[in-house]
C-alpha positions as CSV (number, residue, x, y, z in Angstrom):
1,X,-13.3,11.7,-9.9
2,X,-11.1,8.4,-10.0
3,X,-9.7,7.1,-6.5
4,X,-7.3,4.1,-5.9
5,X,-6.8,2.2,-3.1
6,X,-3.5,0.5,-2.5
7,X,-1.3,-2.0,-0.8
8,X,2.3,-0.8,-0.2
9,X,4.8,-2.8,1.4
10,X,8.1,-1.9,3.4
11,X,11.0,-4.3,4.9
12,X,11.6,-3.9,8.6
13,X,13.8,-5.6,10.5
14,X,13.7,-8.3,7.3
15,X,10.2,-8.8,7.3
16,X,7.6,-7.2,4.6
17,X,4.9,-5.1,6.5
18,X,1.9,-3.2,4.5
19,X,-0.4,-0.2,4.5
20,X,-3.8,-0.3,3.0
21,X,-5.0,3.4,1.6
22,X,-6.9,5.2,-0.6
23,X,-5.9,8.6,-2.9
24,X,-7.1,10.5,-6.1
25,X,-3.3,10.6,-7.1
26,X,-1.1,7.5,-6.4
27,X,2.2,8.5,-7.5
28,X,1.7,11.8,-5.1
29,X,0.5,9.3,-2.3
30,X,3.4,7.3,-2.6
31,X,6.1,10.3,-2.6
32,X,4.3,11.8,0.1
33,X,4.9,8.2,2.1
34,X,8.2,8.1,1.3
35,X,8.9,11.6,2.1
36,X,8.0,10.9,5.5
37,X,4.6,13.0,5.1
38,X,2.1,10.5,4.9
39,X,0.4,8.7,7.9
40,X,2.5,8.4,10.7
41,X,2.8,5.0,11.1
42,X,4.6,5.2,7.2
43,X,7.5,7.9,8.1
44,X,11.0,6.8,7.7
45,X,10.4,3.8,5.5
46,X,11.0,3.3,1.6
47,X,7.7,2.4,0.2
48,X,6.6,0.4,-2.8
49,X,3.0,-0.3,-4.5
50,X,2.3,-4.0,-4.3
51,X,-1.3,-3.4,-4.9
52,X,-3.7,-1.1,-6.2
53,X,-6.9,-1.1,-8.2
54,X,-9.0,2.0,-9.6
55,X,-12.8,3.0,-8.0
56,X,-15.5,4.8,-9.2
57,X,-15.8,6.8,-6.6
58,X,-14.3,7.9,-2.9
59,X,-17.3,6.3,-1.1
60,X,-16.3,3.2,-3.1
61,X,-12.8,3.4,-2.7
62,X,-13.2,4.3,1.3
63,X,-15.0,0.6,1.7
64,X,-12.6,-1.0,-0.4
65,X,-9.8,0.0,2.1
66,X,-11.9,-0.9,4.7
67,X,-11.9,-4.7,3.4
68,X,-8.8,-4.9,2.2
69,X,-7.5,-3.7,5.5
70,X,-9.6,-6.3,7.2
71,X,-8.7,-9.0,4.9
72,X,-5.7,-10.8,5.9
73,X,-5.6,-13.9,3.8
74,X,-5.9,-11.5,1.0
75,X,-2.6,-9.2,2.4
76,X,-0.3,-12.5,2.6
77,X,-1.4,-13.3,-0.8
78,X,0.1,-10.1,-1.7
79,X,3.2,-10.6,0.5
80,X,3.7,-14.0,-1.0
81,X,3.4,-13.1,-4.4
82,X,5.9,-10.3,-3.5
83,X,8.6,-12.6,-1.4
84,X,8.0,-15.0,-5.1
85,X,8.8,-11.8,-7.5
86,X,10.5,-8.7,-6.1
87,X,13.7,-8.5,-4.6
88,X,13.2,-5.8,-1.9
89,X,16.8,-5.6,-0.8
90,X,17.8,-2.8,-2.4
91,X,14.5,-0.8,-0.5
């Protein structure tokens, strides 16, 4: 089975913050986030994929997240390229 992990960003208070996960279906994931009925720390924000890659497996996928999570010069690349090419206002 395929899993993705992901990088999904938010605006709060004007600034971008991110959640690192992993799924087997990423358009589900991400309506479940935005729904309010994904991890708590994701309910009552408006949600958008900034990052995501495909992995063999869970196990693969599961340390995957773990370093991306981890990885912060990685996660402000993202948020850069972000601030550089999508306008988030109307989130």
């Amino acid at each position: 089975m395929t899993y993705f992990v992901y990088l999904i960003g938010s605006y709060k208070l004007s600034k971008l913050i991110t959640y690192v996960g992993y799924t087997n279906n990423l358009k589900k994931r991400l309506e479940l986030h935005n729904n309010g009925k994904g991890a708590k720390f994701t309910r009552g924000k408006k949600w958008r994929i900034l990052y995501s890659e495909k992995c063999g497996s869970k196990i693969i996928a599961m340390k995957r997240e773990y370093v991306i999570k981890k990885d912060r010069k990685f996660r402000n690349y993202i948020k850069n390229k972000v601030y550089e090419n999508i306008n988030f206002t109307s989130i």
